[in-house]
N, C-alpha and C positions, 0 to 999 in steps of 0.2 A: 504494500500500500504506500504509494507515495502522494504530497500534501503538497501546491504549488502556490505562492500568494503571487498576485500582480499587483503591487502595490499603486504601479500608473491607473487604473481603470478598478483598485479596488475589491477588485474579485480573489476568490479563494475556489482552487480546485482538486480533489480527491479523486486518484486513480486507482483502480490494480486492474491488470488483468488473470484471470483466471486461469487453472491450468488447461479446462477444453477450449483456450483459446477468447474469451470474450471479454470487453474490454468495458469498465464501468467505469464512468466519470459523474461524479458529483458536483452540483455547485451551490453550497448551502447558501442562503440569502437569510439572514438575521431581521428580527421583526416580520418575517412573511406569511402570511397565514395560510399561503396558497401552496400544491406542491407539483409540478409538471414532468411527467416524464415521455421522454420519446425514446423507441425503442428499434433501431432500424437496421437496414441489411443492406450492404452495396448489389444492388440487384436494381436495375428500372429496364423500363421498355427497350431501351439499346439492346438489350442481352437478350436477344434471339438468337445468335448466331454464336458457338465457344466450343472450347475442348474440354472433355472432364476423363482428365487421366488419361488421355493420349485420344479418347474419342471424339470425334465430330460429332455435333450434334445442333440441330436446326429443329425451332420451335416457333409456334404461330404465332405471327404478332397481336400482341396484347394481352399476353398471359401474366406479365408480372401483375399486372393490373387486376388481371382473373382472380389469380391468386390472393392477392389482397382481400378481395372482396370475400371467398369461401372462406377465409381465417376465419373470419366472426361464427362462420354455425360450427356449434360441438351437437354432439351425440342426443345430451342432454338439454340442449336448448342453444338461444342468440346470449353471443358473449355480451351485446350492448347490456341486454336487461341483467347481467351481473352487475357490471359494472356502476349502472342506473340505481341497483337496489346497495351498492356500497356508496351511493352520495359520488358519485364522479364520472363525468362528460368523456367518452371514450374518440377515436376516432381514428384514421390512417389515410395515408395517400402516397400514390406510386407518381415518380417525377423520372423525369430521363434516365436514368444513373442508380434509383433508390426508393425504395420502398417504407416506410415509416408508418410505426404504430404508436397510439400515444392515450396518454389520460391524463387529466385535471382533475382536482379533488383538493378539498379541503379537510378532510378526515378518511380516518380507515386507510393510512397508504400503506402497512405493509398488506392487509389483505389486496389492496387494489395493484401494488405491486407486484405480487403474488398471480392475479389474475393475467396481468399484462404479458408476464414473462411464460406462463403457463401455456395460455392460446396459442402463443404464436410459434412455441414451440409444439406444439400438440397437434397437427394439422386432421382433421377427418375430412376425405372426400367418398363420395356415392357416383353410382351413375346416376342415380335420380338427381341428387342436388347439384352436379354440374351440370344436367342436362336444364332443370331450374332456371340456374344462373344466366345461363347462353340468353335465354329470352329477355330477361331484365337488365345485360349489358347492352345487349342490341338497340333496349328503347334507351336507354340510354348515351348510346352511339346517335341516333335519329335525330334525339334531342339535341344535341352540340351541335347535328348537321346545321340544324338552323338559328343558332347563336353567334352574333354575327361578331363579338368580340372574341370568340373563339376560331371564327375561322377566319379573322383576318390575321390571327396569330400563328397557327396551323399552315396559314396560307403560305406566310411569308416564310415559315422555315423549311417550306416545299420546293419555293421559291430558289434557298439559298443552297440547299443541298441536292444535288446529283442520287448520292448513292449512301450516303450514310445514315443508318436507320434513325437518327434523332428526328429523320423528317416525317416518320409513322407518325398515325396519333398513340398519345400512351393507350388509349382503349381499344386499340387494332380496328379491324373493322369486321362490318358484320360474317364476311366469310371467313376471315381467319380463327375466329373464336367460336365459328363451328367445328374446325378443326383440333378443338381440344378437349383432351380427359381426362379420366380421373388418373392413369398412369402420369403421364407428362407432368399434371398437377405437382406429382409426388416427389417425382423425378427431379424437378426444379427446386422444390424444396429442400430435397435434402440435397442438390449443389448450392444453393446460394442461400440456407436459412441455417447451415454450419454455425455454430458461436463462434468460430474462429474470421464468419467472414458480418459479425455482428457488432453492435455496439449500445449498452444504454445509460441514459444520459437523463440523470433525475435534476432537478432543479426546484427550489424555494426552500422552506421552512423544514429541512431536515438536520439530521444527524448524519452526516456523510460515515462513519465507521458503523450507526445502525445500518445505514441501508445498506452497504456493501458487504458484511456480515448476513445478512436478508438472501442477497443474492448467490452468495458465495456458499450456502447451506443450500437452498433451491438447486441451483445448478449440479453440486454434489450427491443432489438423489436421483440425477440422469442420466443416462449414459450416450454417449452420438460414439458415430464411428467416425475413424481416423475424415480429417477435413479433405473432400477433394484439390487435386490440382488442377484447377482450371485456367484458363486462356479464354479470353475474350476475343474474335475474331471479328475484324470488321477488315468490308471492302474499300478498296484505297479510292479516297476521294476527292479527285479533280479540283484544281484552283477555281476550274470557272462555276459563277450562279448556271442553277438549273434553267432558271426565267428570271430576265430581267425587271418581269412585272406581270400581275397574275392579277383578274380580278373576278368579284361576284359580285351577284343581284340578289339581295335578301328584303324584309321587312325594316325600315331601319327609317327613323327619321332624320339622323343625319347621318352622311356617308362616314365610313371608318379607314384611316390610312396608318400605315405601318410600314418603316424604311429600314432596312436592316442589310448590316455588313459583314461578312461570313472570314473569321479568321482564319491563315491556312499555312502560317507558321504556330503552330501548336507548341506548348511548353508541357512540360508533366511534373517536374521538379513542384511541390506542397509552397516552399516559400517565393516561386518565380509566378506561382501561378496566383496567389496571392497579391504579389504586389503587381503586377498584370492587371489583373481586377480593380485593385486601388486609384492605379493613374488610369485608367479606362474612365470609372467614375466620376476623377475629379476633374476632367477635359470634357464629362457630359453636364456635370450639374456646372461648369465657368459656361459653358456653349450654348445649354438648353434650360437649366434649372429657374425659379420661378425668377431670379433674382436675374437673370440675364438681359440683356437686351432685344435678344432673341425673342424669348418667351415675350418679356412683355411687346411689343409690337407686333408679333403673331396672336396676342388677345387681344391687344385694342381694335386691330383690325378683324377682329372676330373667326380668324382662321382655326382657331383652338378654344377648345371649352378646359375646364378641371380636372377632364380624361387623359388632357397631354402629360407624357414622361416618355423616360429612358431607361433602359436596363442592359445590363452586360452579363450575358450567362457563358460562364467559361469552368472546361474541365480535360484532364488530358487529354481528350479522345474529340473533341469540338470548343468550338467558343464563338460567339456569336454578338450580335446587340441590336437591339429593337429602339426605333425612338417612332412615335405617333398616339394617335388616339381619333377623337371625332372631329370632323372638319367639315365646315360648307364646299371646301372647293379641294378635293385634294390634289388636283393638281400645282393649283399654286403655293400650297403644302409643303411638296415635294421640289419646287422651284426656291421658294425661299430658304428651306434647310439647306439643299445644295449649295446656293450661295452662300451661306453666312460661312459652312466647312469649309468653301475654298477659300472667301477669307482670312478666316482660323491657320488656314495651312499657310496661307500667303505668310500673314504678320504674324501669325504666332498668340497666344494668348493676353490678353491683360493681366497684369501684375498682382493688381490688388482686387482681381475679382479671383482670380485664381486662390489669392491666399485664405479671403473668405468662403471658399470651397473648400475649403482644406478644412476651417472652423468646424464649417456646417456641417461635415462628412462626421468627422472627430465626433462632435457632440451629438447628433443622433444617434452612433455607434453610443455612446455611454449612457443616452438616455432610452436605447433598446434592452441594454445591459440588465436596466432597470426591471423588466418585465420577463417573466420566469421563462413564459410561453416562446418569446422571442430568440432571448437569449440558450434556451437548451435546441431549439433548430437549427442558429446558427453556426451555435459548437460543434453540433452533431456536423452539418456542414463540410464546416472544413478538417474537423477531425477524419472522416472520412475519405479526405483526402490527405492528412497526412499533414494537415496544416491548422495552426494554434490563432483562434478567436481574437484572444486574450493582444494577442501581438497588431493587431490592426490597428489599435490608434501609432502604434512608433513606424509602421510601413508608412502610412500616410504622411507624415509628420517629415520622413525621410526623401520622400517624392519633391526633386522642386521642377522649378519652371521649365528647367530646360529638358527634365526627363517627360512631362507632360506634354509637349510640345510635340517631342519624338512620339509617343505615342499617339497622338493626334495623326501624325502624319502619314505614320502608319497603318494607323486603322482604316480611316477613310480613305480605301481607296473603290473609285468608280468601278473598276474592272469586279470586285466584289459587293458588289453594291445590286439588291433585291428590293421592288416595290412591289405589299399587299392593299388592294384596295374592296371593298363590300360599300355598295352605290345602294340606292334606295330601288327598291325592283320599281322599275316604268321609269325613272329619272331621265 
Protein backbone atom coordinates (compact mmCIF):
# COMPACT_ATOMS: atom_id res chain seq x y z
CA UNK A 1 0.00 0.00 0.00
CA UNK A 2 1.50 3.15 -0.90
CA UNK A 3 0.12 6.93 0.20
CA UNK A 4 0.98 9.82 -2.28
CA UNK A 5 0.16 13.70 -1.15
CA UNK A 6 0.16 16.57 -3.88
CA UNK A 7 0.53 19.11 -1.98
CA UNK A 8 0.12 21.70 -5.26
CA UNK A 9 -3.69 20.67 -5.81
CA UNK A 10 -4.01 19.25 -2.22
CA UNK A 11 -5.16 15.90 -2.94
CA UNK A 12 -4.11 12.64 -1.10
CA UNK A 13 -3.91 9.34 -2.98
CA UNK A 14 -3.81 5.51 -1.65
CA UNK A 15 -2.80 2.63 -3.86
CA UNK A 16 -1.98 -1.05 -3.94
CA UNK A 17 -2.28 -3.39 -6.26
CA UNK A 18 -3.28 -6.68 -5.69
CA UNK A 19 -1.74 -9.86 -6.38
CA UNK A 20 -4.42 -11.09 -9.23
CA UNK A 21 -3.36 -8.05 -10.69
CA UNK A 22 -5.97 -5.07 -9.91
CA UNK A 23 -5.14 -1.82 -9.08
CA UNK A 24 -7.04 0.30 -6.31
CA UNK A 25 -6.65 3.87 -5.86
CA UNK A 26 -8.32 6.00 -3.24
CA UNK A 27 -8.84 9.51 -2.88
CA UNK A 28 -10.20 10.39 0.54
CA UNK A 29 -11.81 13.80 0.54
CA UNK A 30 -12.36 15.04 4.21
CA UNK A 31 -15.72 16.67 5.34
CA UNK A 32 -17.55 14.79 2.27
CA UNK A 33 -20.46 13.00 2.92
CA UNK A 34 -20.64 11.70 -0.50
CA UNK A 35 -18.75 8.56 -1.74
CA UNK A 36 -18.15 7.79 -5.71
CA UNK A 37 -16.61 4.93 -7.19
CA UNK A 38 -15.82 3.81 -10.64
CA UNK A 39 -14.83 0.65 -11.57
CA UNK A 40 -13.45 0.03 -15.19
CA UNK A 41 -11.69 -2.12 -17.63
CA UNK A 42 -9.58 -0.93 -20.79
CA UNK A 43 -11.83 -2.48 -23.18
CA UNK A 44 -14.27 0.02 -25.52
CA UNK A 45 -15.70 -0.25 -28.97
CA UNK A 46 -12.17 -0.19 -30.76
CA UNK A 47 -11.53 -3.65 -29.44
CA UNK A 48 -13.17 -5.71 -32.06
CA UNK A 49 -10.24 -6.78 -33.61
CA UNK A 50 -6.88 -8.43 -31.01
CA UNK A 51 -4.90 -11.57 -30.28
CA UNK A 52 -5.43 -13.54 -27.07
CA UNK A 53 -2.54 -15.72 -26.79
CA UNK A 54 -1.30 -15.95 -30.19
CA UNK A 55 -5.09 -16.12 -31.44
CA UNK A 56 -6.81 -13.84 -33.95
CA UNK A 57 -9.89 -13.12 -33.08
CA UNK A 58 -12.68 -10.76 -34.74
CA UNK A 59 -15.82 -9.77 -32.92
CA UNK A 60 -19.15 -7.70 -33.88
CA UNK A 61 -19.06 -4.33 -33.52
CA UNK A 62 -20.62 -3.14 -30.47
CA UNK A 63 -20.20 -5.74 -28.16
CA UNK A 64 -18.23 -3.88 -25.59
CA UNK A 65 -21.29 -1.85 -25.20
CA UNK A 66 -23.56 -5.25 -25.27
CA UNK A 67 -21.65 -6.40 -22.63
CA UNK A 68 -22.09 -3.48 -20.45
CA UNK A 69 -25.60 -3.58 -20.71
CA UNK A 70 -26.16 -7.64 -19.76
CA UNK A 71 -23.68 -6.97 -16.56
CA UNK A 72 -26.76 -5.45 -14.77
CA UNK A 73 -29.02 -8.85 -14.98
CA UNK A 74 -27.87 -11.69 -12.37
CA UNK A 75 -29.64 -14.81 -12.00
CA UNK A 76 -31.52 -13.44 -9.01
CA UNK A 77 -32.79 -10.20 -10.24
CA UNK A 78 -31.47 -6.27 -11.84
CA UNK A 79 -28.28 -5.25 -10.14
CA UNK A 80 -29.93 -1.54 -10.34
CA UNK A 81 -32.77 -2.53 -7.65
CA UNK A 82 -29.66 -3.66 -5.35
CA UNK A 83 -28.03 -1.11 -5.60
CA UNK A 84 -31.49 1.26 -5.34
CA UNK A 85 -32.41 -0.66 -2.17
CA UNK A 86 -28.76 0.14 -0.60
CA UNK A 87 -29.57 4.14 -0.97
CA UNK A 88 -27.01 4.56 -4.01
CA UNK A 89 -27.52 5.64 -7.92
CA UNK A 90 -25.64 2.83 -9.82
CA UNK A 91 -24.76 3.27 -13.51
CA UNK A 92 -21.88 2.43 -16.54
CA UNK A 93 -20.88 3.43 -19.93
CA UNK A 94 -18.71 2.12 -22.75
CA UNK A 95 -16.55 5.06 -24.59
CA UNK A 96 -13.97 4.20 -27.22
CA UNK A 97 -11.17 2.77 -25.35
CA UNK A 98 -13.21 1.61 -21.95
CA UNK A 99 -15.93 0.50 -20.22
CA UNK A 100 -16.89 1.86 -16.71
CA UNK A 101 -19.09 0.83 -13.86
CA UNK A 102 -19.93 3.19 -11.09
CA UNK A 103 -22.18 4.11 -7.88
CA UNK A 104 -22.88 7.11 -5.72
CA UNK A 105 -24.13 6.77 -2.35
CA UNK A 106 -24.00 8.20 0.79
CA UNK A 107 -24.25 5.25 3.19
CA UNK A 108 -23.87 1.58 3.08
CA UNK A 109 -20.57 1.72 0.95
CA UNK A 110 -18.85 -1.34 1.89
CA UNK A 111 -22.08 -3.22 1.04
CA UNK A 112 -22.54 -1.03 -2.16
CA UNK A 113 -18.88 -1.67 -2.71
CA UNK A 114 -19.33 -5.19 -2.25
CA UNK A 115 -22.10 -5.12 -4.88
CA UNK A 116 -20.02 -3.10 -7.51
CA UNK A 117 -17.20 -5.38 -7.46
CA UNK A 118 -19.26 -8.46 -7.29
CA UNK A 119 -21.48 -7.86 -10.76
CA UNK A 120 -19.07 -7.13 -12.79
CA UNK A 121 -17.05 -9.68 -11.91
CA UNK A 122 -19.86 -12.25 -11.99
CA UNK A 123 -21.15 -12.19 -15.53
CA UNK A 124 -24.58 -14.52 -16.35
CA UNK A 125 -25.46 -14.77 -19.93
CA UNK A 126 -28.75 -16.93 -21.55
CA UNK A 127 -29.63 -17.34 -24.85
CA UNK A 128 -32.84 -15.98 -23.86
CA UNK A 129 -31.48 -12.79 -22.23
CA UNK A 130 -29.18 -11.86 -25.04
CA UNK A 131 -31.55 -12.69 -27.59
CA UNK A 132 -33.72 -9.90 -25.14
CA UNK A 133 -31.17 -7.54 -25.21
CA UNK A 134 -30.58 -7.53 -29.24
CA UNK A 135 -34.02 -5.98 -29.51
CA UNK A 136 -33.77 -3.05 -26.81
CA UNK A 137 -30.16 -2.16 -28.27
CA UNK A 138 -31.51 -1.87 -31.79
CA UNK A 139 -34.29 0.71 -30.53
CA UNK A 140 -31.82 2.18 -29.03
CA UNK A 141 -29.40 2.40 -32.09
CA UNK A 142 -32.87 3.86 -34.15
CA UNK A 143 -33.12 6.37 -31.48
CA UNK A 144 -29.45 8.16 -31.89
CA UNK A 145 -30.34 7.51 -35.71
CA UNK A 146 -32.27 10.54 -35.23
CA UNK A 147 -30.50 12.66 -32.62
CA UNK A 148 -29.01 15.09 -34.53
CA UNK A 149 -26.25 16.05 -31.83
CA UNK A 150 -25.38 12.67 -32.19
CA UNK A 151 -24.81 12.31 -35.51
CA UNK A 152 -23.26 15.29 -36.32
CA UNK A 153 -20.70 13.86 -33.94
CA UNK A 154 -20.62 10.28 -35.36
CA UNK A 155 -20.78 12.09 -38.51
CA UNK A 156 -17.78 13.81 -38.39
CA UNK A 157 -15.45 11.07 -36.81
CA UNK A 158 -16.78 9.14 -40.04
CA UNK A 159 -15.62 11.82 -41.65
CA UNK A 160 -12.14 11.99 -40.23
CA UNK A 161 -11.31 8.25 -40.28
CA UNK A 162 -10.77 5.96 -43.28
CA UNK A 163 -10.31 2.63 -41.50
CA UNK A 164 -9.86 2.88 -37.90
CA UNK A 165 -12.65 1.53 -35.84
CA UNK A 166 -13.00 4.77 -33.58
CA UNK A 167 -15.25 5.71 -36.59
CA UNK A 168 -18.15 2.75 -35.49
CA UNK A 169 -20.61 3.91 -33.32
CA UNK A 170 -19.88 2.55 -29.73
CA UNK A 171 -23.47 0.72 -30.16
CA UNK A 172 -22.44 -1.10 -33.58
CA UNK A 173 -25.29 -1.21 -35.55
CA UNK A 174 -28.29 -3.15 -35.90
CA UNK A 175 -26.71 -6.12 -37.94
CA UNK A 176 -23.75 -6.48 -36.15
CA UNK A 177 -25.24 -7.06 -32.64
CA UNK A 178 -27.35 -9.72 -34.24
CA UNK A 179 -24.37 -11.36 -34.80
CA UNK A 180 -23.79 -11.91 -31.07
CA UNK A 181 -23.95 -14.50 -28.06
CA UNK A 182 -23.87 -15.64 -25.20
CA UNK A 183 -20.31 -17.49 -26.19
CA UNK A 184 -18.51 -14.30 -27.43
CA UNK A 185 -20.21 -12.48 -24.48
CA UNK A 186 -18.02 -14.76 -22.26
CA UNK A 187 -15.30 -14.92 -24.32
CA UNK A 188 -14.76 -11.03 -24.02
CA UNK A 189 -15.07 -11.00 -20.69
CA UNK A 190 -12.83 -13.07 -19.52
CA UNK A 191 -10.11 -11.40 -22.04
CA UNK A 192 -10.66 -7.96 -21.10
CA UNK A 193 -12.61 -8.08 -17.57
CA UNK A 194 -9.19 -9.98 -16.03
CA UNK A 195 -8.40 -7.77 -12.75
CA UNK A 196 -5.03 -7.50 -14.15
CA UNK A 197 -6.58 -5.41 -17.04
CA UNK A 198 -8.92 -3.50 -14.39
CA UNK A 199 -8.85 -0.64 -12.16
CA UNK A 200 -11.08 0.86 -9.10
CA UNK A 201 -11.08 4.13 -8.08
CA UNK A 202 -13.23 5.13 -4.91
CA UNK A 203 -13.53 8.77 -4.04
CA UNK A 204 -15.20 11.04 -1.07
CA UNK A 205 -15.77 10.51 2.49
CA UNK A 206 -13.70 7.34 3.09
CA UNK A 207 -11.16 5.44 4.85
CA UNK A 208 -8.65 4.63 2.16
CA UNK A 209 -6.98 1.55 4.20
CA UNK A 210 -10.81 0.59 5.11
CA UNK A 211 -11.60 0.34 1.64
CA UNK A 212 -8.76 -1.23 0.29
CA UNK A 213 -8.67 -3.93 3.13
CA UNK A 214 -12.65 -4.28 1.60
CA UNK A 215 -11.35 -5.01 -1.46
CA UNK A 216 -8.38 -6.81 -0.88
CA UNK A 217 -10.58 -9.65 1.35
CA UNK A 218 -13.24 -9.72 -1.62
CA UNK A 219 -10.94 -10.23 -4.34
CA UNK A 220 -9.18 -13.16 -2.20
CA UNK A 221 -12.37 -15.25 -2.13
CA UNK A 222 -11.97 -15.48 -6.07
CA UNK A 223 -10.01 -17.18 -8.04
CA UNK A 224 -9.42 -15.90 -12.24
CA UNK A 225 -7.10 -17.70 -14.30
CA UNK A 226 -3.71 -16.67 -15.39
CA UNK A 227 -4.41 -12.92 -17.25
CA UNK A 228 -4.59 -13.29 -21.12
CA UNK A 229 -1.93 -11.81 -23.43
CA UNK A 230 -3.43 -9.85 -25.68
CA UNK A 231 -2.76 -7.59 -28.63
CA UNK A 232 -4.90 -5.05 -29.85
CA UNK A 233 -4.98 -5.03 -33.62
CA UNK A 234 -5.83 -2.36 -35.76
CA UNK A 235 -5.60 -1.56 -39.55
CA UNK A 236 -3.01 1.18 -40.53
CA UNK A 237 -4.72 4.27 -41.12
CA UNK A 238 -4.01 6.71 -43.99
CA UNK A 239 -3.12 10.40 -43.23
CA UNK A 240 -5.84 11.41 -45.44
CA UNK A 241 -9.90 12.46 -44.16
CA UNK A 242 -12.39 9.94 -45.40
CA UNK A 243 -14.73 13.03 -46.59
CA UNK A 244 -13.90 16.31 -46.54
CA UNK A 245 -17.44 17.17 -45.60
CA UNK A 246 -20.51 14.80 -44.89
CA UNK A 247 -23.93 16.15 -44.39
CA UNK A 248 -27.67 15.29 -43.12
CA UNK A 249 -31.24 16.24 -43.05
CA UNK A 250 -32.94 15.75 -39.68
CA UNK A 251 -35.67 17.44 -37.54
CA UNK A 252 -33.64 20.34 -36.18
CA UNK A 253 -34.56 23.91 -35.65
CA UNK A 254 -31.23 25.08 -36.09
CA UNK A 255 -28.70 23.40 -38.29
CA UNK A 256 -25.63 21.77 -36.31
CA UNK A 257 -21.99 22.01 -37.49
CA UNK A 258 -18.91 20.24 -36.22
CA UNK A 259 -15.15 20.85 -37.71
CA UNK A 260 -12.63 18.43 -36.78
CA UNK A 261 -8.92 17.60 -37.38
CA UNK A 262 -7.68 14.12 -37.34
CA UNK A 263 -4.00 13.65 -35.73
CA UNK A 264 -1.63 11.28 -37.59
CA UNK A 265 1.40 11.80 -35.67
CA UNK A 266 0.24 9.78 -32.64
CA UNK A 267 2.30 9.61 -29.36
CA UNK A 268 1.63 6.69 -26.65
CA UNK A 269 4.35 7.75 -24.18
CA UNK A 270 1.38 8.42 -20.57
CA UNK A 271 3.38 11.87 -19.94
CA UNK A 272 3.61 13.03 -24.00
CA UNK A 273 0.26 12.32 -24.23
CA UNK A 274 -0.69 14.35 -21.52
CA UNK A 275 0.99 17.34 -22.15
CA UNK A 276 -0.23 16.94 -25.85
CA UNK A 277 -3.70 17.26 -24.43
CA UNK A 278 -2.77 20.29 -22.33
CA UNK A 279 -1.22 22.61 -25.07
CA UNK A 280 -4.03 21.38 -27.41
CA UNK A 281 -6.50 22.82 -24.87
CA UNK A 282 -4.98 25.88 -24.01
CA UNK A 283 -4.40 27.00 -28.02
CA UNK A 284 -8.56 26.02 -28.17
CA UNK A 285 -9.85 27.87 -25.06
CA UNK A 286 -6.98 31.42 -26.30
CA UNK A 287 -8.65 30.79 -30.08
CA UNK A 288 -12.26 29.62 -29.34
CA UNK A 289 -13.15 29.97 -25.50
CA UNK A 290 -15.87 32.39 -24.31
CA UNK A 291 -13.33 34.85 -23.48
CA UNK A 292 -11.91 35.07 -27.14
CA UNK A 293 -12.51 37.38 -29.68
CA UNK A 294 -13.56 34.70 -31.61
CA UNK A 295 -16.22 33.58 -29.63
CA UNK A 296 -17.50 36.79 -28.97
CA UNK A 297 -18.15 38.00 -32.41
CA UNK A 298 -19.32 34.72 -33.75
CA UNK A 299 -22.38 35.48 -30.83
CA UNK A 300 -22.88 38.96 -31.52
CA UNK A 301 -23.22 38.10 -34.93
CA UNK A 302 -25.49 35.26 -33.89
CA UNK A 303 -23.59 32.52 -35.69
CA UNK A 304 -23.20 30.47 -32.25
CA UNK A 305 -25.60 29.86 -29.43
CA UNK A 306 -24.37 28.38 -25.67
CA UNK A 307 -23.96 24.87 -27.71
CA UNK A 308 -20.41 26.32 -29.10
CA UNK A 309 -17.11 24.49 -27.62
CA UNK A 310 -14.11 22.53 -28.39
CA UNK A 311 -12.66 19.23 -27.39
CA UNK A 312 -9.49 17.31 -27.85
CA UNK A 313 -9.81 13.56 -27.57
CA UNK A 314 -6.46 11.87 -27.60
CA UNK A 315 -5.06 8.36 -26.98
CA UNK A 316 -2.37 6.02 -28.24
CA UNK A 317 -4.13 4.56 -30.90
CA UNK A 318 -6.12 8.10 -32.29
CA UNK A 319 -6.58 11.61 -31.35
CA UNK A 320 -8.69 13.88 -32.69
CA UNK A 321 -10.60 17.59 -31.95
CA UNK A 322 -14.10 18.77 -32.60
CA UNK A 323 -14.97 22.43 -32.33
CA UNK A 324 -18.94 23.44 -33.37
CA UNK A 325 -22.21 23.26 -32.08
CA UNK A 326 -25.61 25.03 -33.47
CA UNK A 327 -25.53 27.73 -36.12
CA UNK A 328 -27.83 29.71 -38.54
CA UNK A 329 -25.41 29.59 -41.30
CA UNK A 330 -22.92 26.89 -41.14
CA UNK A 331 -21.26 27.78 -43.65
CA UNK A 332 -20.16 30.83 -42.70
CA UNK A 333 -19.21 28.98 -39.45
CA UNK A 334 -16.97 27.18 -41.13
CA UNK A 335 -15.55 30.31 -43.14
CA UNK A 336 -14.95 32.37 -40.08
CA UNK A 337 -13.15 29.52 -37.82
CA UNK A 338 -10.96 28.80 -40.88
CA UNK A 339 -9.95 32.26 -40.82
CA UNK A 340 -9.31 33.23 -37.55
CA UNK A 341 -6.77 29.58 -37.58
CA UNK A 342 -4.99 30.97 -40.34
CA UNK A 343 -4.43 33.90 -38.57
CA UNK A 344 -3.57 32.14 -35.39
CA UNK A 345 -0.91 30.24 -37.47
CA UNK A 346 0.09 33.51 -39.21
CA UNK A 347 0.87 35.71 -36.00
CA UNK A 348 0.84 33.21 -33.50
CA UNK A 349 -1.11 33.72 -30.27
CA UNK A 350 -1.75 36.65 -27.83
CA UNK A 351 0.36 36.89 -24.98
CA UNK A 352 -1.82 37.63 -22.34
CA UNK A 353 -4.85 35.92 -23.58
CA UNK A 354 -2.87 32.82 -23.79
CA UNK A 355 -1.64 33.24 -20.10
CA UNK A 356 -5.37 33.66 -18.98
CA UNK A 357 -5.92 30.39 -20.52
CA UNK A 358 -3.47 28.90 -18.77
CA UNK A 359 -5.42 30.46 -15.30
CA UNK A 360 -8.75 29.26 -16.48
CA UNK A 361 -7.43 25.63 -17.58
CA UNK A 362 -5.54 25.40 -13.84
CA UNK A 363 -8.59 26.49 -11.95
CA UNK A 364 -11.36 24.45 -13.36
CA UNK A 365 -8.94 21.46 -13.06
CA UNK A 366 -8.95 22.33 -9.12
CA UNK A 367 -12.27 23.24 -8.97
CA UNK A 368 -13.25 19.76 -10.73
CA UNK A 369 -11.00 18.32 -8.15
CA UNK A 370 -13.49 19.43 -5.84
CA UNK A 371 -16.35 17.18 -6.90
CA UNK A 372 -15.95 13.33 -6.20
CA UNK A 373 -17.93 12.32 -9.32
CA UNK A 374 -15.47 14.39 -11.55
CA UNK A 375 -12.51 13.87 -10.05
CA UNK A 376 -12.52 9.76 -9.79
CA UNK A 377 -13.26 9.66 -13.84
CA UNK A 378 -10.75 11.62 -14.48
CA UNK A 379 -8.09 9.61 -12.41
CA UNK A 380 -9.45 6.62 -13.69
CA UNK A 381 -8.75 8.51 -17.19
CA UNK A 382 -5.42 8.95 -17.23
CA UNK A 383 -4.44 6.31 -14.81
CA UNK A 384 -5.45 4.12 -17.42
CA UNK A 385 -3.21 5.39 -19.51
CA UNK A 386 -0.58 5.28 -17.49
CA UNK A 387 -0.67 8.87 -16.70
CA UNK A 388 -1.20 10.98 -13.06
CA UNK A 389 -4.29 13.57 -12.64
CA UNK A 390 -2.77 14.98 -9.95
CA UNK A 391 0.28 16.30 -12.27
CA UNK A 392 -1.84 18.51 -14.64
CA UNK A 393 -1.92 21.74 -13.20
CA UNK A 394 2.57 21.64 -13.37
CA UNK A 395 2.13 20.36 -17.33
CA UNK A 396 0.05 23.38 -17.95
CA UNK A 397 1.87 25.69 -15.99
CA UNK A 398 5.20 24.29 -17.81
CA UNK A 399 3.54 24.81 -21.49
CA UNK A 400 4.59 28.47 -22.77
CA UNK A 401 3.81 30.53 -25.70
CA UNK A 402 6.08 29.30 -27.94
CA UNK A 403 5.25 25.43 -27.39
CA UNK A 404 1.41 26.47 -27.91
CA UNK A 405 2.00 28.18 -30.90
CA UNK A 406 3.98 24.82 -32.38
CA UNK A 407 1.17 23.00 -31.40
CA UNK A 408 -1.36 25.25 -33.12
CA UNK A 409 0.54 24.91 -36.02
CA UNK A 410 0.58 21.71 -36.01
CA UNK A 411 -2.79 20.77 -35.41
CA UNK A 412 -4.49 22.68 -37.84
CA UNK A 413 -3.64 21.56 -40.73
CA UNK A 414 -6.32 21.64 -43.84
CA UNK A 415 -5.13 18.41 -45.50
CA UNK A 416 -6.80 16.92 -42.07
CA UNK A 417 -9.26 18.92 -41.71
CA UNK A 418 -13.28 17.17 -41.76
CA UNK A 419 -16.75 19.13 -41.81
CA UNK A 420 -20.17 17.58 -40.18
CA UNK A 421 -23.03 19.38 -40.97
CA UNK A 422 -27.22 18.06 -39.98
CA UNK A 423 -29.47 21.19 -41.90
CA UNK A 424 -33.09 21.39 -40.97
CA UNK A 425 -34.94 18.56 -43.27
CA UNK A 426 -36.63 20.91 -46.22
CA UNK A 427 -34.15 23.80 -45.54
Amino acid sequence: METRHYPDVDETVTIETLPNGLAVHVLPKAGCSKVYAVFGTRYGSIDSRFEVDGEEIRVPDGIAHFLEHKMFEEPDGDVFAKFAKLGASANAFTSFDRTVYLFSAAGNIRENLTTLLDFVQRPYFTDENVEKEKGIIEQEINMYRDNPDWQVYFGLIAALYRKHPVRIDIAGTAESIRMIDKETLYRCHETFYHPSNMMLVVAGGVDAEDVIRLVRDNQAKKSFDPAPAVVRLFEEEPPEVAAPRVERELSVSFPKCMIGFKETDLVRDADALMRREAATRLVFEALFGPGSDLYQSLYDDRLITDSFGSEYNITPEYAFSVIGGETRDPDELVARIGEAIERAKEKGLDPGRFERAKRRRIGALIRMLDRPEAAANEYLRWRMRGGDLFRLPDVYREIDLGEAVARLRDHFDRERMAVSIVRSRGA
